[in-house]
N, C-alpha and C positions, 0 to 999 in steps of 0.2 A: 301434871295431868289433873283435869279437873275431877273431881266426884261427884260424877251425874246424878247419883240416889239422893244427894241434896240439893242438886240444883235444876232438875228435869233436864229434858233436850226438847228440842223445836225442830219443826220441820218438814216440808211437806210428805204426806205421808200419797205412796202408788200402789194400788194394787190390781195386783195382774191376777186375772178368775182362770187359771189354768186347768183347771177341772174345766170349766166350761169348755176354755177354746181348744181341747182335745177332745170334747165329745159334739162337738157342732155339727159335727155328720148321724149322730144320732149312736156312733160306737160308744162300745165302754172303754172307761179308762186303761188305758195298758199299764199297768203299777197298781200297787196297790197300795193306798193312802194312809196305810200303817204302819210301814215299813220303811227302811230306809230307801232313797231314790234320790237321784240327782236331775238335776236338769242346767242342758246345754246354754251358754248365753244363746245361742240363737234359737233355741227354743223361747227364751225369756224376750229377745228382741220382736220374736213372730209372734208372739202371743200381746205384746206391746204394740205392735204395728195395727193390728187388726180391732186393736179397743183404741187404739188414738193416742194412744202415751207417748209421751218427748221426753224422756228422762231428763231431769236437770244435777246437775251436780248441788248433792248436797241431800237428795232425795232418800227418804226410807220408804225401804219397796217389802212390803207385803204381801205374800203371795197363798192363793186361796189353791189348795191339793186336792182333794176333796174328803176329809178326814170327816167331816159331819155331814156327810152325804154317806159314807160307810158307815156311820154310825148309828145311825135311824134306821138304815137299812138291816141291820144286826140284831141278833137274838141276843137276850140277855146273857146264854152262854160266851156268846163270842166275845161282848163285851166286859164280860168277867176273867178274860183274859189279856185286858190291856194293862194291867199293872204289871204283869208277867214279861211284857213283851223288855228285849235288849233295850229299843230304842226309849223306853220309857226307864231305867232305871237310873 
């Protein structure tokens, strides 16, 4: 198996703005961008469909949650508590 840390990787890079294509009606996001959360392939395939993406094999997909959209939004309290958080340790 190769060791990527020496020799980089290549490849086209997708990214899917899923923060955006769940608020395109002007709602807020339902999850909250801190936390753990999943999402369905066909979440990822409807959220691909609607920006024009073809997945290709071989693709690294990128996917934008809206973690710097919470974050700006946020008192320095709240963000004095991201080190804290499970998913962060």
């Amino acid at each position: 198996m190769p060791d990527w840390s020496q020799h980089g990787i290549n490849g086209r890079g997708v990214l899917l703005d899923l923060a955006r294509f769940f608020t395109r009606d002007g709602e807020q996001l339902s999850y909250d961008p801190w936390s753990t959360h999943g999402f369905s392939v066909a979440d990822l395939e409807d959220c691909a469909k609607a920006q024009g993406v073809e997945f290709q094999q071989g693709d690294i997909l990128l996917l934008r949650v809206g973690y710097m959209q919470r974050y700006y939004a946020s008192t320095q309290e709240e963000k004095d508590t991201l080190p804290k958080k499970a998913e962060t340790l």
